[in-house]
MMTF fields as JSON, N, C-alpha, C and O atoms, coordinates in Angstrom:
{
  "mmtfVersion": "1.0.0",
  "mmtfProducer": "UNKNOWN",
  "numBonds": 419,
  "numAtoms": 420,
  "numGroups": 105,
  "numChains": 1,
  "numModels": 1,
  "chainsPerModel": [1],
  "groupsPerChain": [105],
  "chainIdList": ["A"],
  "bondAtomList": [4, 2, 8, 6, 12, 10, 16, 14, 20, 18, 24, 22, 28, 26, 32, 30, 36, 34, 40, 38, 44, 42, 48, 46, 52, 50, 56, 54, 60, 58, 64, 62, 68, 66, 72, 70, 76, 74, 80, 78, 84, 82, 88, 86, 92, 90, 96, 94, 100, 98, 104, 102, 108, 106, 112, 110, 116, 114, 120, 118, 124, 122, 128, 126, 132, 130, 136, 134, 140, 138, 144, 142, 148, 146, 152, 150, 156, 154, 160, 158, 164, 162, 168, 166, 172, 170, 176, 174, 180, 178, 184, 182, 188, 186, 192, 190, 196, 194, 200, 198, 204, 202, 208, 206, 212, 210, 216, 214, 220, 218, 224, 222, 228, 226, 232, 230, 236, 234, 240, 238, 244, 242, 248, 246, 252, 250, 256, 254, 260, 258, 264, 262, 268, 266, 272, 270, 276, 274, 280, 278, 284, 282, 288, 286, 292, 290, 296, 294, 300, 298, 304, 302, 308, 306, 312, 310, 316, 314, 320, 318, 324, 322, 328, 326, 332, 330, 336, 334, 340, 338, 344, 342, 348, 346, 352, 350, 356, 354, 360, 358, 364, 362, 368, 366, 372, 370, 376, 374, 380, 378, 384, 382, 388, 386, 392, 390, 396, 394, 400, 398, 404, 402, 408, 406, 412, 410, 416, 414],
  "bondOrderList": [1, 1, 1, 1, 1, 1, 1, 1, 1, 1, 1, 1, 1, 1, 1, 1, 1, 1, 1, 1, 1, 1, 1, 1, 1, 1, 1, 1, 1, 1, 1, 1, 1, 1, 1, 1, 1, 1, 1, 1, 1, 1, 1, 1, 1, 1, 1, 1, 1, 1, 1, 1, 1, 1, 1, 1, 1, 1, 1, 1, 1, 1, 1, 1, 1, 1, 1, 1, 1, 1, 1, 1, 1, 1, 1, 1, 1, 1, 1, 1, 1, 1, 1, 1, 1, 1, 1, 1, 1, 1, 1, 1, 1, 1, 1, 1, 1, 1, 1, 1, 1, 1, 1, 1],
  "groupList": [{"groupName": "UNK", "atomNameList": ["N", "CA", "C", "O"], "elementList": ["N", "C", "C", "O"], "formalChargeList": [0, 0, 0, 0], "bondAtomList": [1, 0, 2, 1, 3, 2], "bondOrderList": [1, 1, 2], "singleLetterCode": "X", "chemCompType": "L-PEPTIDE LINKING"}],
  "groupTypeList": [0, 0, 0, 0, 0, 0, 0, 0, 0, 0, 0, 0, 0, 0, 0, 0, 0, 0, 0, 0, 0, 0, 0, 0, 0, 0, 0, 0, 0, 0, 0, 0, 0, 0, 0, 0, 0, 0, 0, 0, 0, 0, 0, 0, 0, 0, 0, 0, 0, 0, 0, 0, 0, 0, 0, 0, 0, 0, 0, 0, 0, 0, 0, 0, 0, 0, 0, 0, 0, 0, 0, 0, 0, 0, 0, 0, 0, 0, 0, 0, 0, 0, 0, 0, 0, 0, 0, 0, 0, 0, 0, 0, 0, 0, 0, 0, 0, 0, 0, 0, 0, 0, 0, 0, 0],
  "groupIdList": [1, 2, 3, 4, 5, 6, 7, 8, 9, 10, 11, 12, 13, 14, 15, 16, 17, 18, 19, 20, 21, 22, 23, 24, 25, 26, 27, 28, 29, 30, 31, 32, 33, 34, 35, 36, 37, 38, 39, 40, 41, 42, 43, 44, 45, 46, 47, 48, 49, 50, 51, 52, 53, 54, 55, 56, 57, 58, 59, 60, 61, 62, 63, 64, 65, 66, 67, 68, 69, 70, 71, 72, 73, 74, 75, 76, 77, 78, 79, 80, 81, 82, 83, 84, 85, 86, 87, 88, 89, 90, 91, 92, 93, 94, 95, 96, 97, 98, 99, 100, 101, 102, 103, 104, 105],
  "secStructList": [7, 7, 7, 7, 6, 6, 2, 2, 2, 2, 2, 2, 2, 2, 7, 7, 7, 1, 7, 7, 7, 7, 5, 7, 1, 7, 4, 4, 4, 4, 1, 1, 6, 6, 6, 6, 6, 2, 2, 2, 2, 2, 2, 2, 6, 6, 7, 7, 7, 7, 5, 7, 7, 7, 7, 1, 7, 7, 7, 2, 2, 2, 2, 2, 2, 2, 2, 2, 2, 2, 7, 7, 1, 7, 3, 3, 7, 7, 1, 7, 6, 6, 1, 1, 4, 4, 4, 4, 6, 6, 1, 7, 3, 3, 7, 7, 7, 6, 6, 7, 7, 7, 7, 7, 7],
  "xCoordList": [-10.08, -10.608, -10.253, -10.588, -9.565, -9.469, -10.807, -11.58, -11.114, -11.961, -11.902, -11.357, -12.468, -12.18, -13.993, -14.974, -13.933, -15.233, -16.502, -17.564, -15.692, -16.882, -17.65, -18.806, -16.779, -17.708, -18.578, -19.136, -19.072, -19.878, -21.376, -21.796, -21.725, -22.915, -22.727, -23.603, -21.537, -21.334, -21.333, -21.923, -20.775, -20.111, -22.139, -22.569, -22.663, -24.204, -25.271, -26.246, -24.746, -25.227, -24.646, -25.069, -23.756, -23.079, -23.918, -23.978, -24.254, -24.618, -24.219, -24.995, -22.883, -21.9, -21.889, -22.045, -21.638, -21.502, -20.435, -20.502, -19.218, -18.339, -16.978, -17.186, -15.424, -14.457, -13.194, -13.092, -12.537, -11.492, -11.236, -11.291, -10.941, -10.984, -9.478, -9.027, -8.625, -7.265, -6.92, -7.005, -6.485, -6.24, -4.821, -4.158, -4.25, -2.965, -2.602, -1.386, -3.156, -2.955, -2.76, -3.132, -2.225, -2.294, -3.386, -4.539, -3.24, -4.096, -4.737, -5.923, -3.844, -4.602, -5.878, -6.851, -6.205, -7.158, -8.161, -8.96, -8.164, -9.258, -10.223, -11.01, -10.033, -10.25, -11.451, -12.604, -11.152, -11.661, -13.329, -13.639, -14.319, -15.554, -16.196, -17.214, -15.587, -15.496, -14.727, -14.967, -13.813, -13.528, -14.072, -14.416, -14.369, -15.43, -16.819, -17.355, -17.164, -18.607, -17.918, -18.695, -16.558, -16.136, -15.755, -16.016, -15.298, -14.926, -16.099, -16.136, -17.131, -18.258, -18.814, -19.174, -19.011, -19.721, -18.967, -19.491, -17.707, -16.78, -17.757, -18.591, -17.777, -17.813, -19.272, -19.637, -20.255, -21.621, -21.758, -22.521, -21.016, -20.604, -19.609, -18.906, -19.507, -18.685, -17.48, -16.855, -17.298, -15.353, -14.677, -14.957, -13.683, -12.626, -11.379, -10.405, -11.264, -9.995, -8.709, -8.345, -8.247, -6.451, -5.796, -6.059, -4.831, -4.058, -3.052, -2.512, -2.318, -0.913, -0.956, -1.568, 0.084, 0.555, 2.065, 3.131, 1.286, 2.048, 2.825, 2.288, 3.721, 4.331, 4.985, 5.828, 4.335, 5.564, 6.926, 7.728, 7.092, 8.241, 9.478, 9.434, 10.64, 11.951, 13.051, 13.502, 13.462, 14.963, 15.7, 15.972, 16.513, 17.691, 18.108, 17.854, 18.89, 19.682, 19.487, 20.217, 17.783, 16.83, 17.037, 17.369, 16.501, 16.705, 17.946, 18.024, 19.106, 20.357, 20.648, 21.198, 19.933, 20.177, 19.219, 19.822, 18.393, 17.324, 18.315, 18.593, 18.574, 19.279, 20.7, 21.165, 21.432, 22.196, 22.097, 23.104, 20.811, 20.054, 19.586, 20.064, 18.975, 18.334, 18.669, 17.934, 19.751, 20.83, 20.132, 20.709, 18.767, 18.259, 19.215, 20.443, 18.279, 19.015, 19.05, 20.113, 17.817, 17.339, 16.259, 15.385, 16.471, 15.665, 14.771, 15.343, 13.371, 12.513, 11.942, 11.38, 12.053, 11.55, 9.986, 9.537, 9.214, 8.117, 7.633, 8.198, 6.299, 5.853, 6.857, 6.864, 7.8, 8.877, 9.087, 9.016, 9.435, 9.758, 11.259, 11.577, 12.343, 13.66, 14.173, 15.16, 13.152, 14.153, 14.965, 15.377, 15.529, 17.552, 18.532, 19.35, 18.115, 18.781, 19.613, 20.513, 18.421, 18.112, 19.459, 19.888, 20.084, 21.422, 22.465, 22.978, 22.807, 23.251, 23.103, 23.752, 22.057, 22.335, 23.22, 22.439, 23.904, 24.757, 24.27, 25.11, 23.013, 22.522, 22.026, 21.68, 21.918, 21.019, 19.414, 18.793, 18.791, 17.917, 16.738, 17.134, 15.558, 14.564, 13.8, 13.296, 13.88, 13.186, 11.478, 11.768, 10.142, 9.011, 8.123, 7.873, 7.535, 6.328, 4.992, 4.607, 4.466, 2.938, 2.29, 1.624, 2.126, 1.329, 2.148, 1.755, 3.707, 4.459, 4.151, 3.656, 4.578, 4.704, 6.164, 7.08, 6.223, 7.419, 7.289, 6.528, 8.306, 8.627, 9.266, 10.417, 9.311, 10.196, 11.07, 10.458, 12.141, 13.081, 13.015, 13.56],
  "yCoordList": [4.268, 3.023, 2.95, 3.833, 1.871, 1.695, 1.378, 0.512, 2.171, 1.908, 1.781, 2.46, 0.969, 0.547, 0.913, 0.751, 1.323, 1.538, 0.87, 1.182, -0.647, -1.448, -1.329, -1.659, -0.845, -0.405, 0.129, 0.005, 0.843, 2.316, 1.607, 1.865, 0.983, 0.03, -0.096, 0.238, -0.605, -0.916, 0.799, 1.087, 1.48, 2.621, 3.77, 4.504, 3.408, 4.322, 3.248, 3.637, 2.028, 1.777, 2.287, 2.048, 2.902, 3.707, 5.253, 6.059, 5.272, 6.845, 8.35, 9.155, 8.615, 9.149, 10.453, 10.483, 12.181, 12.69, 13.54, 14.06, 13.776, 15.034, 13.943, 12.787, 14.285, 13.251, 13.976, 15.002, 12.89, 12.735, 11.971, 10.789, 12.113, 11.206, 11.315, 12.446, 10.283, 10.609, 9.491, 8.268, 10.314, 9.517, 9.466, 10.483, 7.977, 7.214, 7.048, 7.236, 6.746, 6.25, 7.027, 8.197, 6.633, 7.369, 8.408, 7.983, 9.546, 10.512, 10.139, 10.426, 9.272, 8.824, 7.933, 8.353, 6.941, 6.326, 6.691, 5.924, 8.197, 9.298, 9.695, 10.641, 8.761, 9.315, 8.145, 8.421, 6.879, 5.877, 5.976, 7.137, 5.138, 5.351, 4.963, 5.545, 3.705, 3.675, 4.371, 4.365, 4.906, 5.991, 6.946, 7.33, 7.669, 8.534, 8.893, 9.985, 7.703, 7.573, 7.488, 7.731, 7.153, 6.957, 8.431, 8.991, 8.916, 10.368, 11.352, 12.357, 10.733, 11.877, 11.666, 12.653, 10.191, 9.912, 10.375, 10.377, 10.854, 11.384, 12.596, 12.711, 13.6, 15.179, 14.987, 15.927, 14.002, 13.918, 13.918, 14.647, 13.126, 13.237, 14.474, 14.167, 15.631, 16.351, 15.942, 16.27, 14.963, 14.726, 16.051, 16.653, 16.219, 16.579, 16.291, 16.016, 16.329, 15.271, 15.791, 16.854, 14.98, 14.89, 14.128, 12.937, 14.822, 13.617, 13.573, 14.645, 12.156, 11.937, 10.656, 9.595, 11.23, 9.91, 8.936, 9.268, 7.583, 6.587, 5.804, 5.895, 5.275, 4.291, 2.84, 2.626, 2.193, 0.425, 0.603, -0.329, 1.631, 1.809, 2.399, 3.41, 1.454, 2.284, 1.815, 0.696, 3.221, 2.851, 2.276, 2.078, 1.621, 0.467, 0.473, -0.373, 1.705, 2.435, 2.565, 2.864, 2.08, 2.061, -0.011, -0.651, -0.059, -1.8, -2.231, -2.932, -1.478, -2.122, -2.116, -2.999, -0.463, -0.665, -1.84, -2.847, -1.884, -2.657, -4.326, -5.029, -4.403, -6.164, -5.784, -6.678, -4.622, -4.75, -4.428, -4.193, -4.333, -4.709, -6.004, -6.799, -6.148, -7.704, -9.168, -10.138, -9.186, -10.074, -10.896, -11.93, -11.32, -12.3, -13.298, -13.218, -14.467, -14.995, -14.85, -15.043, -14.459, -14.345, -13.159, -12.897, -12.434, -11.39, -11.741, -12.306, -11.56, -11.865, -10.523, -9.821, -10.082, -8.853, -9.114, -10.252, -8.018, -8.107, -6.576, -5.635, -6.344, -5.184, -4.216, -3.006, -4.876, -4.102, -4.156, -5.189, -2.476, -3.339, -3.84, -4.627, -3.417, -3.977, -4.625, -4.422, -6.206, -7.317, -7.761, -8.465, -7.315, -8.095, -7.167, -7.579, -5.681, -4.543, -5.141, -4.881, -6.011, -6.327, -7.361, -7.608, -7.965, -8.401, -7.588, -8.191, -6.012, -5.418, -4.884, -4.107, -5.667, -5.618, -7.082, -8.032, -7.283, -8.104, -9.388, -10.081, -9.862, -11.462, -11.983, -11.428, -13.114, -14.011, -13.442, -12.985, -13.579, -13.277, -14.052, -14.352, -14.457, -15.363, -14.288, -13.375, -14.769, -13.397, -14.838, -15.992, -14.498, -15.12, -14.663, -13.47, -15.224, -14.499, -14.823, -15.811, -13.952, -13.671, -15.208, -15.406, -16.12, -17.376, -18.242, -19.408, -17.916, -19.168, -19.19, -18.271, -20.481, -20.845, -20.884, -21.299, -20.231, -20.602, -20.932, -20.462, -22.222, -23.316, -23.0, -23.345, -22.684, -22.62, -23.89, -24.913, -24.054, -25.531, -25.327, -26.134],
  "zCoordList": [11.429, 10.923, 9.441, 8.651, 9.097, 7.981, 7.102, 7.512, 5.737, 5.04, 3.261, 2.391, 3.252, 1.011, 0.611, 1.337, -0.487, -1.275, -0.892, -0.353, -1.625, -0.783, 0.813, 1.079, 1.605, 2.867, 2.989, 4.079, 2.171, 2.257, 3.128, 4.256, 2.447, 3.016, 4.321, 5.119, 4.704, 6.309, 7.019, 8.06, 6.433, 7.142, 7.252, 8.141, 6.121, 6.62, 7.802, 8.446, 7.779, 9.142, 10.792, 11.923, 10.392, 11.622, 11.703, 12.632, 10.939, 11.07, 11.42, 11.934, 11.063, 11.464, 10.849, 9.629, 11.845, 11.323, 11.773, 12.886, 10.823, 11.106, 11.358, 10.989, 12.042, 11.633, 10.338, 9.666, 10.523, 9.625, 8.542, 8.883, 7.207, 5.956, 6.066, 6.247, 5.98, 5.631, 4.635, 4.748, 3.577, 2.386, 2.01, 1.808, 1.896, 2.238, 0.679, 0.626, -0.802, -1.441, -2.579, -2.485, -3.724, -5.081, -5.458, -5.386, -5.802, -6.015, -7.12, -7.281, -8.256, -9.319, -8.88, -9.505, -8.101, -7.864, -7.132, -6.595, -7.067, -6.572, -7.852, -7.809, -9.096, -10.655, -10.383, -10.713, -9.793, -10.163, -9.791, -9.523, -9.725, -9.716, -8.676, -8.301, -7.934, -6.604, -5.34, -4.132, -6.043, -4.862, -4.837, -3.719, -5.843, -6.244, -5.442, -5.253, -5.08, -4.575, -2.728, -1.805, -2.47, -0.865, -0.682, 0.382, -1.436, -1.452, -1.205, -0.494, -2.06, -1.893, -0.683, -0.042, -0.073, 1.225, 2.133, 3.247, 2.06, 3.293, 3.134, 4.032, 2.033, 2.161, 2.613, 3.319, 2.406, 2.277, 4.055, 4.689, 4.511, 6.235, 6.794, 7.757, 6.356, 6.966, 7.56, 8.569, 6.459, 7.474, 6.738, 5.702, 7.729, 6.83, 6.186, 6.886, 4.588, 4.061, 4.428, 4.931, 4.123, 4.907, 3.982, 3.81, 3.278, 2.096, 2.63, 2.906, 3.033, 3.559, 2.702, 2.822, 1.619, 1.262, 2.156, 2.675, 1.897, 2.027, 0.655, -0.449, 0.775, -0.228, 0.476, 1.347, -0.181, 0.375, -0.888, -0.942, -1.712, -2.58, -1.648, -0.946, -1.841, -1.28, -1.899, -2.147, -2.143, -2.85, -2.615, -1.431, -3.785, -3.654, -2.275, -1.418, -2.149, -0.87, 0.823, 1.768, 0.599, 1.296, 2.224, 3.222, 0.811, 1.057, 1.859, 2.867, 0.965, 1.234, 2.932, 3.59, 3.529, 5.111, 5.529, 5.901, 5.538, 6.073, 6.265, 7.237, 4.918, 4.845, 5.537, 6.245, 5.436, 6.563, 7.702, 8.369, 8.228, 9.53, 9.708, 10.518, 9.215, 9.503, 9.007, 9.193, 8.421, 7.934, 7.527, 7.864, 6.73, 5.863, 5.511, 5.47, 5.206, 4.418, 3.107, 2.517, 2.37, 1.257, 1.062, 1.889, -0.254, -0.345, -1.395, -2.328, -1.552, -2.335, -2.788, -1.947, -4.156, -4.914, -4.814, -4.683, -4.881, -4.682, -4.968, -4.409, -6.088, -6.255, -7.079, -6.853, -8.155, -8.412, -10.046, -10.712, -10.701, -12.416, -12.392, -13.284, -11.339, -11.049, -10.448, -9.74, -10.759, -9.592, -9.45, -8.528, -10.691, -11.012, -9.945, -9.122, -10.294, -9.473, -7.4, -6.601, -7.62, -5.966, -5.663, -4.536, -7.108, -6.98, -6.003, -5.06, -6.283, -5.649, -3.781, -3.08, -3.568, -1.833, -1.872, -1.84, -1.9, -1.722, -1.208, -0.634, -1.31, -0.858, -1.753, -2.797, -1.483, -2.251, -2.384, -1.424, -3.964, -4.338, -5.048, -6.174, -4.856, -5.459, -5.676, -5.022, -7.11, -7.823, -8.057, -8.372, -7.868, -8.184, -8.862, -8.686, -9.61, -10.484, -9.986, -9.361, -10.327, -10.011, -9.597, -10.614, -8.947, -8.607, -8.495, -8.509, -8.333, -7.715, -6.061, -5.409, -5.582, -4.675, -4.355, -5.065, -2.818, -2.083, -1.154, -0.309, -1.013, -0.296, 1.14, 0.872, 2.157, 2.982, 3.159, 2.85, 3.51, 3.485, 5.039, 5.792]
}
């Protein structure tokens, strides 16, 4: 079951004891004060933690198979400090900022 901080409330009306915590995300945001308190309610329930990180980050090299798999028409940067880079998969690119809107035609 996926769970965020804010749950905790929902998750002690379950009443749950023992399980798996598996933690997907930046180790840095294990610092923060709300994870802090999801972290402790895992150990406070006898789960046991499990760190497997995940990333939505993939290299250029990465991309480039993907678009020469799925032959887009257009690639849209997203979550990135190098959206010009994205010139180099060889398609067309709409680079957008934070609260534009895109249009489908």
């Amino acid at each position: 079951m996926l769970v965020r901080p804010s749950m905790i409330s929902d998750l002690k009306k379950i009443n749950f004891i023992g399980g798996n915590f598996i933690y997907s995300m930046w180790l840095g945001y294990q610092k923060e004060p709300a994870m802090v308190r999801l972290l402790n309610f895992a150990r406070e329930r006898d789960m046991e933690y499990h760190y497997m990180h995940t990333s939505g980050h993939a290299p250029l090299q990465t991309l480039k198979k993907l678009v020469d798999a799925l032959q887009p028409k257009e690639v849209i940067p997203i979550h990135t400090f190098y959206p010009n880079e994205y010139h180099a998969l060889g398609i067309k690119v709409k680079c957008l900022n934070d609260g534009d809107i895109y249009w489908l035609n």
